[in-house]
N, C-alpha and C positions, 0 to 999 in steps of 0.2 A: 423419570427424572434423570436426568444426564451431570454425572458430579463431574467437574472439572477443576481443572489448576492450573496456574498461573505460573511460567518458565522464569518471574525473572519481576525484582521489584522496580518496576521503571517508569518513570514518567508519566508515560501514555497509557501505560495500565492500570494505573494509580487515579489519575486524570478521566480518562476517556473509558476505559474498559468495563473498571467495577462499576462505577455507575448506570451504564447502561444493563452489565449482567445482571443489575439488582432488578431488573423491570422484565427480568426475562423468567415466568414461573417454570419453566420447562428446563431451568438450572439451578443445580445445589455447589453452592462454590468449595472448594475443597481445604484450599490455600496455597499458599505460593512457596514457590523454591527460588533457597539464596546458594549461589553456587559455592560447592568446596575449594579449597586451594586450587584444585589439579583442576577444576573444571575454571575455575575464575583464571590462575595465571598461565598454567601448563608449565612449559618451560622456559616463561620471560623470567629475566635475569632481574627483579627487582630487590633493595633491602628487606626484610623479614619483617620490619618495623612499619615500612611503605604498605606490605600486603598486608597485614593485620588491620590499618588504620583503613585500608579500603576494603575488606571485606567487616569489619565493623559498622561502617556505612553501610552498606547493603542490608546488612542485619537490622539497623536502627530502621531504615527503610519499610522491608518486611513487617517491623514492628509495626510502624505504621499503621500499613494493611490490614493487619490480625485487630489494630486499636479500632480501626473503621468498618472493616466489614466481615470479622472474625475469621475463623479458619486456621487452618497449623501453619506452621513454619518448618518447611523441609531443609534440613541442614545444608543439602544436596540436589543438585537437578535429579539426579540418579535414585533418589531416594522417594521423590514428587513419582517418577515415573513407574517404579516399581511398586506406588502406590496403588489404590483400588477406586482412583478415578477410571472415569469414561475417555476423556478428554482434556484437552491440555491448551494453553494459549500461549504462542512464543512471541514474546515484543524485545527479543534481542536486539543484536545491529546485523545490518542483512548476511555479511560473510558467516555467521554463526546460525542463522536457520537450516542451513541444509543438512550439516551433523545434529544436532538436534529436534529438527522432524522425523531425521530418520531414524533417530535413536526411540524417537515416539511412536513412531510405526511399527517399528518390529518389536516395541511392547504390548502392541495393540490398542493404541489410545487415538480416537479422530484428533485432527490435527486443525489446527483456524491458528494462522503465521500471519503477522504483521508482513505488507507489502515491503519489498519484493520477494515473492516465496524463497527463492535463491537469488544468487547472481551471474547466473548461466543456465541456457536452453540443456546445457550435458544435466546439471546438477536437477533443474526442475524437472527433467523425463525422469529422472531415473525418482523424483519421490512420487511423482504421478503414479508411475508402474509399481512402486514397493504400495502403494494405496490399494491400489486397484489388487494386487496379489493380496493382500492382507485383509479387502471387504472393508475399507475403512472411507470416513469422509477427508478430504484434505482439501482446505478452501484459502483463500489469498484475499486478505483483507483490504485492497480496494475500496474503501466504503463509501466514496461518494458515488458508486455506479448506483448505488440505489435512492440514492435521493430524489423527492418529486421533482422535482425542477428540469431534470433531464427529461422525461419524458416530457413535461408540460412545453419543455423550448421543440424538443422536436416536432407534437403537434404541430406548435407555432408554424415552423420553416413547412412541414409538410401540407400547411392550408396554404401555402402558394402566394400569402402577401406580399413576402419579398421577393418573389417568383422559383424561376430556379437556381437551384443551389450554385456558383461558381466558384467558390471557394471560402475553405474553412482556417479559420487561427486561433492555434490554439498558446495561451503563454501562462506558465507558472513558473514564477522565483521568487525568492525572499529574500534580505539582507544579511549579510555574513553574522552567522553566531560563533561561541566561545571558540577558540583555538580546541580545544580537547572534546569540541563534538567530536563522536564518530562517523559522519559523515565527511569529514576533512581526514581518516583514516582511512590508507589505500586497504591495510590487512583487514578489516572490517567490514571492507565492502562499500567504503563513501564514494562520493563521486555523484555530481549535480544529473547524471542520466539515472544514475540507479534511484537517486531518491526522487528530486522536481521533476525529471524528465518523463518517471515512469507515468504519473497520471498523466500529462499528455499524451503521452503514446498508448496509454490506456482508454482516454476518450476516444483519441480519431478511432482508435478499433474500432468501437463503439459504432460513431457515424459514417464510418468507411465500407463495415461489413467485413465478411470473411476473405476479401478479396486484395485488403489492403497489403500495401510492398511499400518499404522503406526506399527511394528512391536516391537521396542525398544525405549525408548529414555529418554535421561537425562537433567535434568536441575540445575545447580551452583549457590548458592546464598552465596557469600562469608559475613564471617562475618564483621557486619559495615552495611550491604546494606538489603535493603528491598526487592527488586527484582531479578530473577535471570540474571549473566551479561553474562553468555556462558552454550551453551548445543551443544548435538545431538540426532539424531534419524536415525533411519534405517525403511526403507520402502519396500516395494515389490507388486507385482500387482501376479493378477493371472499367469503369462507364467512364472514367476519366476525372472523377469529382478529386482532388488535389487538396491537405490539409498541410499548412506550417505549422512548425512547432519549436517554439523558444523558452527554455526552462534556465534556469541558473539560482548561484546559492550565493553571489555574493553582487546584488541585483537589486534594484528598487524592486517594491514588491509589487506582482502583476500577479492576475487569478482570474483569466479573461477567456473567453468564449467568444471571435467573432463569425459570423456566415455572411459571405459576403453574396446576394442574390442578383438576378436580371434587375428586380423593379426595386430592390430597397435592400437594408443590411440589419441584421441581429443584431446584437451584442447584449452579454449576459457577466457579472461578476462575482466573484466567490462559488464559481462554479467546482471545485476541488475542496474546499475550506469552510462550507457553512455550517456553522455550530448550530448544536441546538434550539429549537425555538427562532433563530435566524428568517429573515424573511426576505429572499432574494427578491432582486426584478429582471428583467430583460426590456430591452430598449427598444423599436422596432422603427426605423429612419425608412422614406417612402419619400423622394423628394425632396422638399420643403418640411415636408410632416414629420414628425415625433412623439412617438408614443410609447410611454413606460409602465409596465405591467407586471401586478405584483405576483410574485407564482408563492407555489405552497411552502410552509418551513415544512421542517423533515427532523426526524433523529436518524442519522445514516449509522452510528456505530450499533444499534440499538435493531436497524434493520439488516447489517451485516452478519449480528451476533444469531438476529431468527433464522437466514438462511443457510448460516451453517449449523444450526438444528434442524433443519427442514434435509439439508444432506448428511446428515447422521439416521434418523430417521426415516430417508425415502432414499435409497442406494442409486434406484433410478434416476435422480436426478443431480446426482456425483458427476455424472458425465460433461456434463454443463460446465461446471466448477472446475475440471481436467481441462477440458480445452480451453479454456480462461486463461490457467494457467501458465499451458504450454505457447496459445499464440500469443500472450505479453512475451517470455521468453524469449521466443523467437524474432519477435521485432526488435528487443532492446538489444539481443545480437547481433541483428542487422547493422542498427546505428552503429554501435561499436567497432562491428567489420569496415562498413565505411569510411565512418571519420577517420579509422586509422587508415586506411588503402589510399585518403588524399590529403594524410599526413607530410 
């Protein structure tokens, strides 16, 4: 039994996490940590009365959690960690994963981080190699790679209906949310490439192979805003197969998969987004012809939560889960180099 704990009472762990951990026998949940002063503000200059009423929240929060799915309530991240969990779940905002991965690392606990592990190839090598030094699993939550539906569309393109492959699009964005997301925070790590951009740059990996190279790309920072809210980029691998990629946060909403073939063209939606029980299609155009095709629903946080038991468990195949890691990294710094170089 692997007991685990939860970095942080948020949304998506509240939402999405515990319930899938509850379907997973192979975890004993621990409980969650609400951060202390020092960890919650550091040295932001807020009123005393401001910090109390927000780390109150957090606490009401936790509450929550402990009401729904039992477990303690760590005063302190610091406190979670030097606990006598196995494992730990970080669903912070992405500039705060990489200090506290690695504060979980060198306590010895495997590590499963809400995407993007960091937000930088320097920050993601260096938790890779403190993993790897330590014998531990560290896996990058991603969870739509494992949903049926991907493999079922690749068949698809691979039986050669649409012929061959000549190019791939990929688009994820959604409409502007509250002012005080953290995604609209540069110190936090926001920014429409860190969050929408990464799954698309995580699929083409995907259908590109280990070959792919970020070949152009742009990023929008309109004025008023700290971070940028829409970009693109264009990719290709070595055989020459070529994916676009348009992501944005403040954007009608797209969730699109197209392959564009010799004899006809794919197209698939909620390919990054499908909830549970969800039941995608793919569209399959041949001319005149039109055929829409139901593929399988999925619980993707639920199959995310087994494989990183499955790399706690079997060391040998952590290696997987590293280079995962490291080639998103490195492409989302690709982008970044670029669009800033034709800045």
């Amino acid at each position: 039994m692997i007991k685990i704990g939860v970095l942080c009472p948020s949304e998506i762990a509240f939402r999405r996490f515990m319930p899938a951990l509850q379907k997973c026998e192979s975890f004993c949940y621990a409980g969650i940590g609400v951060p202390s002063f020092s960890e919650r503000f550091g040295e932001e200059s807020l009123p005393l009365s401001e910090k109390e009423r927000i780390r109150t929240s957090e606490y009401q929060k936790a509450e929550g959690f402990q009401r729904e799915y039992g477990g303690r309530i760590f005063d302190s991240y610091e406190a979670l960690l030097a606990s006598d969990i196995d494992a730990i779940y970080i669903p912070l905002p992405p500039a705060l994963h990489f200090p506290w991965a690695k504060k979980a690392l060198e306590a010895g606990k495997h590590v499963f981080v809400e995407k993007p592990a960091t937000i930088s190839y320097e920050e993601s090598n260096a938790l890779v190699a403190l993993a790897k030094e330590k014998g531990l699993a560290l896996c990058e939550n991603y969870m739509f790679v494992f949903h049926k539906q991907l493999e079922e569309i690749h068949q698809i393109v691979k039986s050669g209906k649409i012929g061959e492959e000549r190019l791939i699009s990929l688009k994820f964005g959604f409409p502007m949310r509250a002012a005080n997301d953290f995604r609209y925070n540069r110190k936090l790590g926001g920014g429409a490439l860190i969050d929408a951009g990464g799954y698309a740059i995580r699929y083409a990996s995907m259908l590109l192979g280990d070959t792919i190279q970020i070949q152009s790309a742009t990023l929008s920072v309109p004025k008023g805003f700290e971070v940028d809210l829409f970009g693109s980029a264009s990719a290709v691998n070595d055989e020459g197969l070529s994916a676009q990629i348009s992501f944005g946060m403040d954007n009608d909403y797209r969730c699109e998969l197209e392959v564009w073939g010799s004899k006809g063209t794919l197209r698939s939606g909620r390919v990054f987004t499908a909830p549970v029980g969800f039941v995608p299609s793919a569209t399959i155009s041949v001319g005149k012809e039109s055929e829409t095709i139901s593929l399988s629903p999925d619980d993707t946080f639920l199959r995310s939560i087994e494989y990183f038991r499955a790399c706690v468990e079997a060391p040998a195949l952590r290696a997987e889960a590293f280079d995962g890691i490291l080639r998103q990294a490195s492409l989302v710094d690709q982008v970044k180099f670029l669009a800033e170089k034709d800045r």
